[in-house]
N, C-alpha and C positions, 0 to 999 in steps of 0.2 A: 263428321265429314264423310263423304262417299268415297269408295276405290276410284283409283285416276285410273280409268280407261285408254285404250289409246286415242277412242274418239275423243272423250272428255278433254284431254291433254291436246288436243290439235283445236278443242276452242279454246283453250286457256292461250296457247300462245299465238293465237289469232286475237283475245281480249287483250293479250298483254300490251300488243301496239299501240291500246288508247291510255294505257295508266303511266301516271306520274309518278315516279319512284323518287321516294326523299332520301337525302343525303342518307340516312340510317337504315336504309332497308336496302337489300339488294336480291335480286331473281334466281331464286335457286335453279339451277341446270334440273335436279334432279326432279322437282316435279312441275318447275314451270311457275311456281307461284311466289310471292312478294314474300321473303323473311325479313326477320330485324337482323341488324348487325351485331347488337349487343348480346341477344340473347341466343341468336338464331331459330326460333321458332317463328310459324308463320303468323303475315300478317295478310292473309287470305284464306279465306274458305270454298269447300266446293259445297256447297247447297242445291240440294233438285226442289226446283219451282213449280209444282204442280197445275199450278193457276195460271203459268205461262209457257207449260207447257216444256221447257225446256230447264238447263243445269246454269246456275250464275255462279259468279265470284266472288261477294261480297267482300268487303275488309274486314278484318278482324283484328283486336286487340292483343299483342303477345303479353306473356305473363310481366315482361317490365315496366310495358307501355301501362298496364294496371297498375301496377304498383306504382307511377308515378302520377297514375290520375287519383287514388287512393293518398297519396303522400300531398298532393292538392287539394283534395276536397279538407283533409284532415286541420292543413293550413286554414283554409279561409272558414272554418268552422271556428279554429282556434282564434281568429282572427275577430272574426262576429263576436267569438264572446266579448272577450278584450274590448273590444269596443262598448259592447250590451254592458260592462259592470266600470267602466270608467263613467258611461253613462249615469247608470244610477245614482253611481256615488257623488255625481256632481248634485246632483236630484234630490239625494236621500241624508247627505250632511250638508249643513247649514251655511258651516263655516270652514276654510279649507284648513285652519291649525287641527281639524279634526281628523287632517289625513293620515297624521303620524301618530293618532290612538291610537295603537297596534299592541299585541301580546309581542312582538320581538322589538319596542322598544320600552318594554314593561322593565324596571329595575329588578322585581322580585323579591322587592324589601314588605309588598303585601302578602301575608300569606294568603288573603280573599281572594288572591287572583287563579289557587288553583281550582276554586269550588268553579271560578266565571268560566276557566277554560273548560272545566267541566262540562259546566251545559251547553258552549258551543258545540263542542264535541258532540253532544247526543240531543243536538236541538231540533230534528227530526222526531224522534220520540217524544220530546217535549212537546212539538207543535201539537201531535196527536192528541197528546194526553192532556192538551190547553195547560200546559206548566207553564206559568209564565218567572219571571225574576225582579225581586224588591231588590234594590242597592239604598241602603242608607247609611248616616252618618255625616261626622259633623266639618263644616266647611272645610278643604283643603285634605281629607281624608282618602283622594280620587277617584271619587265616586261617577264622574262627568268622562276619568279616563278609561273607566274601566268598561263604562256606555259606549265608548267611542271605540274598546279593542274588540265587544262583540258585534260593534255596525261592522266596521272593517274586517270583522272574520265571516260572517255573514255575507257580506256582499264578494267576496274573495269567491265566495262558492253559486256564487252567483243568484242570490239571494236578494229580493226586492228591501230594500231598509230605509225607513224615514228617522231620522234622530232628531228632536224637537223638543219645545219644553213646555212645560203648561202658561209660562208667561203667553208665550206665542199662537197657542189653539187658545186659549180665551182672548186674546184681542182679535182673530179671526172670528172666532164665534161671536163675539161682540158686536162688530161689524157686522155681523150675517143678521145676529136679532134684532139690531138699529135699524136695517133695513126694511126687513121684513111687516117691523111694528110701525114702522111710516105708511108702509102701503097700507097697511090694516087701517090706520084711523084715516087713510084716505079713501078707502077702501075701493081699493085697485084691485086687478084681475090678474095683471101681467107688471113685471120687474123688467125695465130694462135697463139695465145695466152699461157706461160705457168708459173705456178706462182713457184716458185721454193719452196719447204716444207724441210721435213727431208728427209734423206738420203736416205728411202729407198721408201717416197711418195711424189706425185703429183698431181695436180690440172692443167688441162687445157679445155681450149675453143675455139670453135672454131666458127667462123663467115663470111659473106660470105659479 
């Protein structure tokens, strides 16, 4: 900001007649220009406009007025996420008893469960290193819960996760090669596809 001059200071309070002063700011005597109340720094500048030849006063932001636009943006980021991973998980688990596979409602009578917290934990490095994770064993041994603590630890961090079974991708794939092997002995060029909804909508696709 430039020294307030005395000319400078006789436009300032010549500009000051057209500004709106909010409840929180008020005109300091001593150099003529808009502070906050909270903070007492200004919520004006003196700028020289070379391109107009003359000196303006634009607003400016005091340091609280930041920090609450900073304590906002922080919110609705927080917010987006919140939203972006309740998303997924409706997306990415199948069935919603799969919402309380969690490591905090883990009994801890598996000791396997601390190798899985394990690799949650360093499943960044794992991705790298293509480490993937076998879980076997035999019915009732909670091998399905323990699927369901690393989808819900995963998506926690906001983490894309599909949890699914091989019953389900082979009846999808199924469907996709029944289709496929119709057009082929009819031998079609184009697939199209239409899923029948209500009465007055639809859903189709088309593939080549």
């Amino acid at each position: 900001m430039i020294p307030i001059t005395a000319e400078i200071r006789a436009m300032i309070d010549k500009a000051a007649s057209s500004l709106t002063v909010g409840e929180d700011e008020y005109t300091d005597p001593a150099d003529g220009l808009l502070h906050c109340r909270a903070c007492g720094h200004p919520r004006q500048a003196v700028v020289e406009a070379p391109f107009l030849n003359r000196v303006i006063f634009p607003r400016c932001a005091c340091p609280c007025e930041v920090e609450k636009r900073q304590r906002r943006e922080e919110a609705r980021i927080r917010q987006e996420r919140l939203e972006r991973i309740k998303r997924r998980r409706s997306q990415g688990l199948q069935a919603r008893y799969l919402y309380d596979y969690t490591f905090a409602n883990d009994s801890g009578e598996n000791p396997a469960m601390d190798k899985i917290r394990a690799y949650v934990e360093g499943w960044q490095t794992a991705r790298e290193r293509n480490v993937g994770l076998l879980l076997f064993g035999d019915v009732g041994t909670g091998k399905s819960f323990a699927a369901g603590c690393i989808a819900n630890a995963l998506l926690e961090q906001d983490i894309p996760v599909l949890m699914t079974n091989f019953s389900t991708i082979l009846n999808r794939l199924c469907h996709i090669i029944n289709i496929y092997v119709i057009a082929k002995n009819l031998d079609c060029r184009f697939i199209i596809k239409i899923n029948r909804c209500s009465s007055k909508s639809y859903k189709s696709g088309i593939g080549k």
